[in-house]
C-alpha positions, 0 to 999 in steps of 0.5 A, spaced: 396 633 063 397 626 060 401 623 054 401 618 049 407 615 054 402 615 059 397 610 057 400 603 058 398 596 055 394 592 062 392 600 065 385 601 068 381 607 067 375 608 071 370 613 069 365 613 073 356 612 073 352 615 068 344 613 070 340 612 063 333 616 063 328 615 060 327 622 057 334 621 054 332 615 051 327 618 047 330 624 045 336 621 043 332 616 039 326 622 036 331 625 033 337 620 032 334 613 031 327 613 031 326 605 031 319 604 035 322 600 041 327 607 041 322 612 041 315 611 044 313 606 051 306 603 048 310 600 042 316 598 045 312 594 050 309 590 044 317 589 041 321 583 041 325 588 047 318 588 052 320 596 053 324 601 052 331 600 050 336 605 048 339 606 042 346 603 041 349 610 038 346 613 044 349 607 050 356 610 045 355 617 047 354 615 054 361 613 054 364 618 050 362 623 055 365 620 060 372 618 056 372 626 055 370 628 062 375 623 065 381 622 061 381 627 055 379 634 057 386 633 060 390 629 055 394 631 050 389 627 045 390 628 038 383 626 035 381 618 033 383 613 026 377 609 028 374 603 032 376 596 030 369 593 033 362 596 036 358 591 041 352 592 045 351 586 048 345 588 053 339 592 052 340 598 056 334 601 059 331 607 063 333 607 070 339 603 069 346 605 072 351 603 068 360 604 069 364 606 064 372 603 064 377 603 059 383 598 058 389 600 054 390 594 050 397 597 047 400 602 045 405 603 040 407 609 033 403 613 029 406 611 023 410 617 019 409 621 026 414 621 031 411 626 034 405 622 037 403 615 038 396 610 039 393 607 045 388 602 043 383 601 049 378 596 050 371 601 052 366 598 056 359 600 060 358 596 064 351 593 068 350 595 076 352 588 076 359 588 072 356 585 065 358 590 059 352 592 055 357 596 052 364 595 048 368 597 043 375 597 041 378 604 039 384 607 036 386 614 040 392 618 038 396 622 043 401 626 043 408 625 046 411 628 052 417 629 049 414 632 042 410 637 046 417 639 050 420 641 044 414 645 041 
């Protein structure tokens, strides 16, 4: 189990490969973000993109996944304030194999709540040759040994 005391400023969390599939792209992108270059291979063709690109929301998802997969399914996390910045710096397309990393920032109080603090980590998926396509700086509240020591 780990704990806000856990997380500390500098630390690196590798959380694996996700490949992106083209059926993912368009599912995601049908029901979620129906922008042609999202949804349909002859009109992305035609788009400024030159093909199939996935949705900014889904390159997201994609990481959140693995965030819960790796880090939160055994954390003592208690939810998210926010996201202080979202940046797709390169399209993502099918057939990309992409690497999600997290890179805790800091990590401080969560004001009028002793018992749990926040860790803001930077959140990236990186291309297969270490280029982010992906990043955000996020806020997560965990909370903290000794609080749950007491309960």
């Amino acid at each position: 189990m780990r704990y806000f005391e856990d997380f500390q400023p500098g630390d690196i969390h590798e959380l694996g490969d996700v490949t992106v599939t083209a059926q993912q792209i368009v599912d995601f992108g049908t029901e979620f973000d129906p922008q042609p270059f999202h949804i349909d291979e002859a009109a992305a063709q035609r788009s400024p993109f030159g093909g199939l690109i996935a949705s900014g929301w889904l390159t997201g998802a994609l990481f959140m996944r693995r965030y819960v997969d790796v880090l939160l399914a055994d954390s003592a996390g208690a939810g998210s304030p926010g996201i202080d910045e979202i940046r797709y710096h390169q399209p993502v397309r099918p057939g990309d194999r992409l690497s999600a990393r997290l890179t805790v920032l800091s990590s401080g109080p969560a004001f009028g709540r002793p018992d749990r603090g926040i860790v803001r980590p930077r959140c990236e998926l990186l291309s297969a040759t270490g280029e982010p396509v992906f990043s955000m700086i996020l806020h997560s509240i965990f909370l903290r040994r000794a609080s749950a020591a007491q309960s």
